[in-house]
RORONU-452009 format. One record per residue (C-alpha): residue in one letter; y, x, z. Coordinates in steps of 0.001 Angstrom, whole numbers, padded with zeros to 6 digits, always signed. Example, Ala and Ser with C-alpha at 12.3 -4.5 7.8 and 13.67 -1.06 7.14 Angstrom:
# RORONU-452009
A-004500+012300+007800 S-001060+013670+007140 
***
This chain:
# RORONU-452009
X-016230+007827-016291 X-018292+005736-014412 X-019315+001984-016223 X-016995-000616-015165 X-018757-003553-013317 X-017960-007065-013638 X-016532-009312-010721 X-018782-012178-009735 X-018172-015558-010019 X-018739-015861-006121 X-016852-013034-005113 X-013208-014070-007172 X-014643-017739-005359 X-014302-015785-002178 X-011274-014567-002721 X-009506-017577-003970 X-010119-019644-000695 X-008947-017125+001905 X-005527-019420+000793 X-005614-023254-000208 X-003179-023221-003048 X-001390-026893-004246 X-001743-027834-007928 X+001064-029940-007411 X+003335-026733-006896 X+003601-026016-010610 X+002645-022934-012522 X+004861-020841-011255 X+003720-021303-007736 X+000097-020784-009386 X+001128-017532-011187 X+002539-016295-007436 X-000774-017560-005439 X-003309-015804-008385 X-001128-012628-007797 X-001035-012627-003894 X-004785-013029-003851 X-005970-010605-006209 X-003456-008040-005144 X-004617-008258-001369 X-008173-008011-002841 X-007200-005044-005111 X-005478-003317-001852 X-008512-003582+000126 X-010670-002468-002202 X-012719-005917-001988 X-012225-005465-005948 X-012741-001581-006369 X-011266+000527-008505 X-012817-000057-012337 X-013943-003598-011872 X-013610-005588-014748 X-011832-008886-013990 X-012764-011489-016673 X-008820-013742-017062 X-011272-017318-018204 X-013499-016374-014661 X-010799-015902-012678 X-008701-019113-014022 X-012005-021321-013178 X-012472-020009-010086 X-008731-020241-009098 X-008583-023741-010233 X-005586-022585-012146 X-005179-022535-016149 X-005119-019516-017852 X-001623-019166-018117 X-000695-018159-014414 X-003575-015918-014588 X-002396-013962-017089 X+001374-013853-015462 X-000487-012488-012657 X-002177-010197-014137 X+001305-008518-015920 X+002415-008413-012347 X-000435-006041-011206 X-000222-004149-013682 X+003436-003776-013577 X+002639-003154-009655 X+000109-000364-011482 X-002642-002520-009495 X-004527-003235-013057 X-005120-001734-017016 X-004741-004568-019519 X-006436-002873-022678 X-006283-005878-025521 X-009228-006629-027353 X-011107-005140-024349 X-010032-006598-020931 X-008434-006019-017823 X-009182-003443-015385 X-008866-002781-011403 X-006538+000384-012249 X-008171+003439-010538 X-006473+006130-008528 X-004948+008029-010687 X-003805+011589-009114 X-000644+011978-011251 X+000558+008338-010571 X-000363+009206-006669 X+001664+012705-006588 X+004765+010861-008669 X+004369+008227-005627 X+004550+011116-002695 X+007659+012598-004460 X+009428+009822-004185 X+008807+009599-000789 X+009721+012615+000435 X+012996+012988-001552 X+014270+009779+000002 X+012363+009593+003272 X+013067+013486+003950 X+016659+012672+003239 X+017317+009435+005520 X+015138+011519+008315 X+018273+013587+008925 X+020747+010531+008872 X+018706+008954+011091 X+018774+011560+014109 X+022624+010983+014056 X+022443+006949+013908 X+023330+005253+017434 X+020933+006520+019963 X+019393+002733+021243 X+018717+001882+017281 X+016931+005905+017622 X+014597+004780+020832 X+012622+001539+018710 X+010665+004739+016780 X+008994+005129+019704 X+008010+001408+020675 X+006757+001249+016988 X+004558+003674+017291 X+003543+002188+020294 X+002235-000757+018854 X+000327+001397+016255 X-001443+002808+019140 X-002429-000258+020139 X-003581-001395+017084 X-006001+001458+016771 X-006891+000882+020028 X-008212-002882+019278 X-009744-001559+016151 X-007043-003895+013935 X-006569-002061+011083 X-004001-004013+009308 X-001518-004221+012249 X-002179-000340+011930 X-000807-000267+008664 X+002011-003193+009431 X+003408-000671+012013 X+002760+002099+010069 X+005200+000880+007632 X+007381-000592+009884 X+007970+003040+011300 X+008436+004166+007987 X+011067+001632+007053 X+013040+002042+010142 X+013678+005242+009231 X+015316+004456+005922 X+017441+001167+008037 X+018465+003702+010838 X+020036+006192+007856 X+021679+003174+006689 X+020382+002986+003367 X+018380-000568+003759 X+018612-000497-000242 X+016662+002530-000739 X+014066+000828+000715 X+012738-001294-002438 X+012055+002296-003931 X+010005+003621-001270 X+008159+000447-000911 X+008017+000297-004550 X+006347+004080-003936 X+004332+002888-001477 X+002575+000275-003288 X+000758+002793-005128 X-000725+005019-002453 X-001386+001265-000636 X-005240+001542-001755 X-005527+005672-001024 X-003863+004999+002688 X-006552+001909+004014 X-009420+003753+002181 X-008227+006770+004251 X-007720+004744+007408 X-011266+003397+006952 X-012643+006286+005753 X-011689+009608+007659 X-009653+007536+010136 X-006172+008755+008466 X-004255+006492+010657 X-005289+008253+013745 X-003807+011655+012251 X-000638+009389+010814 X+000098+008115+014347 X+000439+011563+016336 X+002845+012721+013931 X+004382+009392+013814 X+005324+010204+017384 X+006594+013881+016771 X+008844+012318+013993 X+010387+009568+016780 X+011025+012469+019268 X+012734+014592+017493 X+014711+011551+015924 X+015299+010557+019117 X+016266+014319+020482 X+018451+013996+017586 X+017084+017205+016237 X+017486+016400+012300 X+015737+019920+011153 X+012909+019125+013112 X+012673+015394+012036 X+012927+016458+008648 X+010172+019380+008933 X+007806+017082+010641 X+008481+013908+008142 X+007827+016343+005335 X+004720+017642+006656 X+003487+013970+007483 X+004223+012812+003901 X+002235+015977+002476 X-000736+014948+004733 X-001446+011968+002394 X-001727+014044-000407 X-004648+016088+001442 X-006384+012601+001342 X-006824+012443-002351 X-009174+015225-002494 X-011226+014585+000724 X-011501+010814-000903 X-012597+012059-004270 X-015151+013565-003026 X-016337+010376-001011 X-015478+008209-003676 X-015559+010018-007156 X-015903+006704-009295 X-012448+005840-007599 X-010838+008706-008253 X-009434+009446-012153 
***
């Protein structure tokens, strides 16, 4: 396992003013802006997998006390964003292929499921598949990758609204969150989101067609794709990777 490096000072600094947070807000609100921050960080990899975040460091440079820190640091690694290990620190959690594979199951139990539900829902509510994708295209198109991954989840969650099942929804996401880092590392990697979109559209016609076999084959085989990524990113990335 490769030796875990230590986030600087100037890069949590960084970090902490891409949002002005209020000290007059409370700790609570302090707990919520530490989290936000280091999550989006953790996400896009600006703190990689096995960095070592340091709680004193990050209250200082957060302006914060220690306290919110360490509430935000229980909700990453509830979010299984970050290893607490006491007496030895906290840890950017790595990738971790069982975690990853749990994550895809989930997905295609439900998602594969509300697929078919959604080919019979109301055929207008059927048609906005295909204007979201649309605006993924043209997202790619101006290189913008989070608006890539805004309508690639936006596609995603439609699906689950049009079977009408919005609850189901906080499990996927839930799902979601912890293939978050392995989907924009493949988008900026081996340009996943290019391969996501085209099948993005096959899913949307065949929704739209109606054609709930189809739907389902083709959401099935889409959701199977990611896994593909974990090995093609291990080998890019093998410090990443556990």
């Amino acid at each position: 396992m490769a030796r875990p490096s230590f986030v600087s000072a100037a890069t949590l600094e960084g970090i902490a003013s891409l949002q002005p947070y209020d000290s007059a807000e409370g700790r609570g609100k302090a707990a919520d802006f530490v989290y936000a921050a280091l999550r989006r960080a953790i996400v896009e990899c600006t703190l990689p997998p096995g960095a070592a975040l340091n709680e004193p460091v990050v209250a200082e440079q957060f302006a914060v006390s220690r306290s919110p820190v360490r509430e935000a640091f229980r909700a990453l690694a509830a979010d299984g964003l970050l290893d607490i290990f006491p007496q030895r620190g906290s840890f950017v959690s790595r990738l971790e292929r069982g975690a990853l594979n749990d994550a895809l199951f989930v997905r295609e139990a439900i998602e594969c499921a509300a697929v078919r539900l959604a080919a019979a829902a109301p055929l207008a509510e059927r048609k906005m598949l295909s204007r979201i994708v649309q605006r993924h295209r043209e997202a790619l198109r101006f290189e913008d990758r989070d608006a890539s991954l805004a309508a690639d989840e936006d596609f995603h969650k439609s699906i689950v609204l049009l079977a009408g099942h919005a609850s189901a929804w906080s499990v996927v996401l839930s799902a979601r969150t912890r293939l978050e880092r392995l989907r924009r590392l493949a988008n900026k990697t081996i340009r996943g989101s290019e391969e996501s979109v085209e099948l993005h559209d096959q899913i949307a016609q065949a929704v739209i067609a109606g054609d709930a076999q189809l739907a389902e084959q083709l959401l099935r085989d889409h959701i199977r794709q990611v896994s593909g990524f974990i090995d093609r990113l291990a080998e890019i990335y093998p410090a990443y990777v556990a």
